[in-house]
VOSE-130505 format. One record per residue (C-alpha): residue number from 1; residue in three letters; y, z, x. Coordinates in Angstrom, 1 decimal, always signed. Layout:
residues N
+-----+--------+--------+--------+--------+
| num | residu |     py |     pz |     px |
+-----+--------+--------+--------+--------+
| NUM |    Ala |      Y |      Z |      X |
...
+-----+--------+--------+--------+--------+
***
This chain:
residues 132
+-----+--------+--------+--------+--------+
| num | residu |     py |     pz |     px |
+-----+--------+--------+--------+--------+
|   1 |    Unk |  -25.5 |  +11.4 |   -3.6 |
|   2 |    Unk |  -25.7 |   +9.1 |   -0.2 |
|   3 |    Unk |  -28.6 |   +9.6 |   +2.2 |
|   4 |    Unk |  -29.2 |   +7.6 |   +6.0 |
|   5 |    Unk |  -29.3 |   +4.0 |   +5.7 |
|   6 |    Unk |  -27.2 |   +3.7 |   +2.2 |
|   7 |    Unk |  -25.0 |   +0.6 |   +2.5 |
|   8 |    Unk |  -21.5 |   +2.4 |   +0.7 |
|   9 |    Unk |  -17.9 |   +0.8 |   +0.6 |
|  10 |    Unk |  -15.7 |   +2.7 |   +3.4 |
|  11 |    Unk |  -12.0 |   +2.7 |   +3.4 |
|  12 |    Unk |  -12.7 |   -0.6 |   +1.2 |
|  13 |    Unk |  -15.1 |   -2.3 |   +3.9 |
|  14 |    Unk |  -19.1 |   -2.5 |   +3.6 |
|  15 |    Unk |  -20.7 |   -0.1 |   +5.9 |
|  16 |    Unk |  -24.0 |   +1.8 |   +6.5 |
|  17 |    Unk |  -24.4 |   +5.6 |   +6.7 |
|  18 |    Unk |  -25.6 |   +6.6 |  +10.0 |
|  19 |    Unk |  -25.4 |  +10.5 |   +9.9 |
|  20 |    Unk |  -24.8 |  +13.1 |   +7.5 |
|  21 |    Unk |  -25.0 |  +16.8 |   +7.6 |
|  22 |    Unk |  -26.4 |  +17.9 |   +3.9 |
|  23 |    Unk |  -24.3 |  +16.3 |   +1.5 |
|  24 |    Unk |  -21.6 |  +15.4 |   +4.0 |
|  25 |    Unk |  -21.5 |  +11.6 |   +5.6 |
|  26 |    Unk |  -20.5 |  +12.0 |   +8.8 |
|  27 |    Unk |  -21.2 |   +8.3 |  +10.5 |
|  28 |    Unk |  -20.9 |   +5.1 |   +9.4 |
|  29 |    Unk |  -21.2 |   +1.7 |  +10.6 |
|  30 |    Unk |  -20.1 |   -1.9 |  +10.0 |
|  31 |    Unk |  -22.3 |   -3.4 |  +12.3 |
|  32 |    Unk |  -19.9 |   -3.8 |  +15.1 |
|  33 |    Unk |  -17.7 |   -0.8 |  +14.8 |
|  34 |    Unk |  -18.8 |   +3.5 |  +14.2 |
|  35 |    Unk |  -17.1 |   +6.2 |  +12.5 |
|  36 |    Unk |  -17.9 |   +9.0 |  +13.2 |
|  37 |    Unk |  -15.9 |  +13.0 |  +11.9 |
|  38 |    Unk |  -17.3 |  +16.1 |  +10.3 |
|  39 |    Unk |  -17.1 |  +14.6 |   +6.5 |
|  40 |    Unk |  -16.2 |  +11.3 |   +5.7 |
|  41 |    Unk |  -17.6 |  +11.4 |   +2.6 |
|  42 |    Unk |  -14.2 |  +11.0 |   +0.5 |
|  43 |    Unk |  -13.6 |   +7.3 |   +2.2 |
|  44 |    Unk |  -17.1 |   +6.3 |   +0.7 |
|  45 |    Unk |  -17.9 |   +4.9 |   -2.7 |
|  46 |    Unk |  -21.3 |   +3.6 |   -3.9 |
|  47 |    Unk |  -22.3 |   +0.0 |   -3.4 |
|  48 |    Unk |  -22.2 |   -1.7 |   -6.7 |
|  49 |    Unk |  -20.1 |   -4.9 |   -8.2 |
|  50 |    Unk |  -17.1 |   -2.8 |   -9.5 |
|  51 |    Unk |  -16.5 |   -1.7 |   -6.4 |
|  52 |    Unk |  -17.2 |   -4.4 |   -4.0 |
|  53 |    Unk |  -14.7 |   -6.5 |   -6.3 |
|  54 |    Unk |  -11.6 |   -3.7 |   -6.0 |
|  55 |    Unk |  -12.7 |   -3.2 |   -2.6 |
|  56 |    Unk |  -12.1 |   -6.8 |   -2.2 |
|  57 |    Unk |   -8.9 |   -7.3 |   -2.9 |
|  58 |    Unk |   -7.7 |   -3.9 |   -1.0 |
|  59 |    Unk |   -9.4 |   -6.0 |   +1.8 |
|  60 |    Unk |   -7.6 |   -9.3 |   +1.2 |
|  61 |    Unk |   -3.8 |   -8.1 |   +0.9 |
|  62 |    Unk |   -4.2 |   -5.8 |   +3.9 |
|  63 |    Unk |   -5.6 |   -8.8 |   +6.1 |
|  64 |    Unk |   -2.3 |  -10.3 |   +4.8 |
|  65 |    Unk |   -0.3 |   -7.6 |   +5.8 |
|  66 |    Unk |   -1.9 |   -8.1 |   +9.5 |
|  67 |    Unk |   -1.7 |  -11.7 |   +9.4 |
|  68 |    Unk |   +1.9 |  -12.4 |   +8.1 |
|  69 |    Unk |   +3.8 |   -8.9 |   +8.9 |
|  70 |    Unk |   +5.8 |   -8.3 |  +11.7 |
|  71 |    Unk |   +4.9 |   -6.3 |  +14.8 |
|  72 |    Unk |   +6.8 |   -3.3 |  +14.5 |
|  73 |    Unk |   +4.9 |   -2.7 |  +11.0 |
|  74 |    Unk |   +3.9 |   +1.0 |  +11.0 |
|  75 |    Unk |   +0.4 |   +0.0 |  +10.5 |
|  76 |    Unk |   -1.4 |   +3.5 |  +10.6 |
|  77 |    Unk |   +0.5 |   +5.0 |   +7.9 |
|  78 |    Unk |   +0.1 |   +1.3 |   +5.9 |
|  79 |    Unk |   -3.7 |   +1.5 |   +6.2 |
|  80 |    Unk |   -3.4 |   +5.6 |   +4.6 |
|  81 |    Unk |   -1.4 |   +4.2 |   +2.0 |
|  82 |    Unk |   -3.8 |   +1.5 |   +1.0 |
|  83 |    Unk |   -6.9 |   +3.4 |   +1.8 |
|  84 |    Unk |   -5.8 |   +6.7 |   -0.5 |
|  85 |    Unk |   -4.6 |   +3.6 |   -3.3 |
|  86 |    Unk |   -8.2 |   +2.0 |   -2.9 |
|  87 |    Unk |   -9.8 |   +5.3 |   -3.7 |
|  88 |    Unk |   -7.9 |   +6.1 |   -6.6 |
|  89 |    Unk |   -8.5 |   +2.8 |   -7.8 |
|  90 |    Unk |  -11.8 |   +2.9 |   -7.2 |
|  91 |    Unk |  -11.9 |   +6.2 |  -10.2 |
|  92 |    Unk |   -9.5 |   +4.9 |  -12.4 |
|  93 |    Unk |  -10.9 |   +3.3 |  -15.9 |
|  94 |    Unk |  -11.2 |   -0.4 |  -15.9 |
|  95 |    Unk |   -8.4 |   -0.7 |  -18.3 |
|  96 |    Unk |   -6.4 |   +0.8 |  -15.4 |
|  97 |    Unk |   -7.3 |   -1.1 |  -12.3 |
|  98 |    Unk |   -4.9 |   -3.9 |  -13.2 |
|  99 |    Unk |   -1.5 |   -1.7 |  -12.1 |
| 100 |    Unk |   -2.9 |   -0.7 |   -9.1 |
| 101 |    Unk |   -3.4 |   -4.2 |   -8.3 |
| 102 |    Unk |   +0.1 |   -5.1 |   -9.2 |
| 103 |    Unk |   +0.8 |   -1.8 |   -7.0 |
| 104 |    Unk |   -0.8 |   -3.3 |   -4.4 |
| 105 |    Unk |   +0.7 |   -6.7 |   -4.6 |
| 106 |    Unk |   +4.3 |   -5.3 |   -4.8 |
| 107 |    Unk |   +3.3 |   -2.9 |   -1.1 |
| 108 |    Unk |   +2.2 |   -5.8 |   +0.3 |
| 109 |    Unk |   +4.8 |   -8.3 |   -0.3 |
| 110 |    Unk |   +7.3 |   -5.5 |   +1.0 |
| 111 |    Unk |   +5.3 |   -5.3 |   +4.2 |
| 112 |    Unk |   +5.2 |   -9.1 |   +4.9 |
| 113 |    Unk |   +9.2 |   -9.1 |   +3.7 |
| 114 |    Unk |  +10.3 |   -6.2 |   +5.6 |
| 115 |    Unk |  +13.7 |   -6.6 |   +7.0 |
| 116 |    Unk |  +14.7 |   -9.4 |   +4.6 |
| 117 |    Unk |  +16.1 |   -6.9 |   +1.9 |
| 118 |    Unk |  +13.6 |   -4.1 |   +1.7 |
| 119 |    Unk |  +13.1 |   -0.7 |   +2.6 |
| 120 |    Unk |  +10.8 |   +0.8 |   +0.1 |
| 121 |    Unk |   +9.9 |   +4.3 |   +0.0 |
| 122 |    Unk |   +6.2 |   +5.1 |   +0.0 |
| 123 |    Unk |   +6.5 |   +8.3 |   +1.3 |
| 124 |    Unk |   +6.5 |   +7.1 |   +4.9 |
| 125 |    Unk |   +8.9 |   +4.1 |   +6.5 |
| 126 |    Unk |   +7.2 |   +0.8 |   +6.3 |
| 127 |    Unk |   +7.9 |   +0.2 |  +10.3 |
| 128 |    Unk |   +8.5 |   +2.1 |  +13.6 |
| 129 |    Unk |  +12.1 |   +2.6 |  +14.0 |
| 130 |    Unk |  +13.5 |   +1.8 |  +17.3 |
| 131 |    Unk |  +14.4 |   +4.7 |  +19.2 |
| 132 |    Unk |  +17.8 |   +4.8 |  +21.2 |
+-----+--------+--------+--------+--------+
***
């Protein structure tokens, strides 16, 4: 499906596949930063207008996240969620997209709220928890 020098979506930013083995992309660049593991092909969707647009938006509210959340945001497991969310997004039919947008808008005003009233369950906690 993807060969050397395809520009793809990965994890929801434009990059361009560096290495594979067979079928399997195993680096990718963005210009400025490399990926590199034995498959990454499941974090890379075809370049076309569909999926630059859902890709865009994934990439908007988690730059909000980073530029309005608090410091002791549990980032790693925030960028999983939104990265395994973008993917199923990026498969669902277009009549679908729309609730994994509002999905995504209600994860990421709970990140930029935490502590106010919040502590919504994702599967993971939404910050580090101080250790005593």
């Amino acid at each position: 499906m993807f060969k050397v020098g395809d520009f793809v979506f990965f994890e929801y930013k434009l990059a361009q596949i560096k290495e594979m083995k067979g079928a399997k992309v195993q680096e990718v660049s963005d210009g400025a930063f490399s990926c590199g593991s034995l498959d990454l092909s499941d974090r890379c969707v075809p370049l076309t207008l569909r999926n630059k647009n859902i890709s865009d938006e994934y990439e908007h509210q988690s730059n909000r996240i980073h530029r309005e959340g608090v410091s002791s945001l549990n980032y790693p497991d925030i960028h999983r969620w939104l990265v395994d969310e973008w993917r199923k997004c990026i498969d669902v039919p277009d009549s679908e997209v729309r609730s994994y947008y509002d999905r995504l808008k209600k994860f990421t005003e709970d990140c930029v709220n935490f502590g106010k009233d919040n502590e919504q369950t994702y599967g993971f906690s939404l910050s580090y928890r101080r250790r005593n």
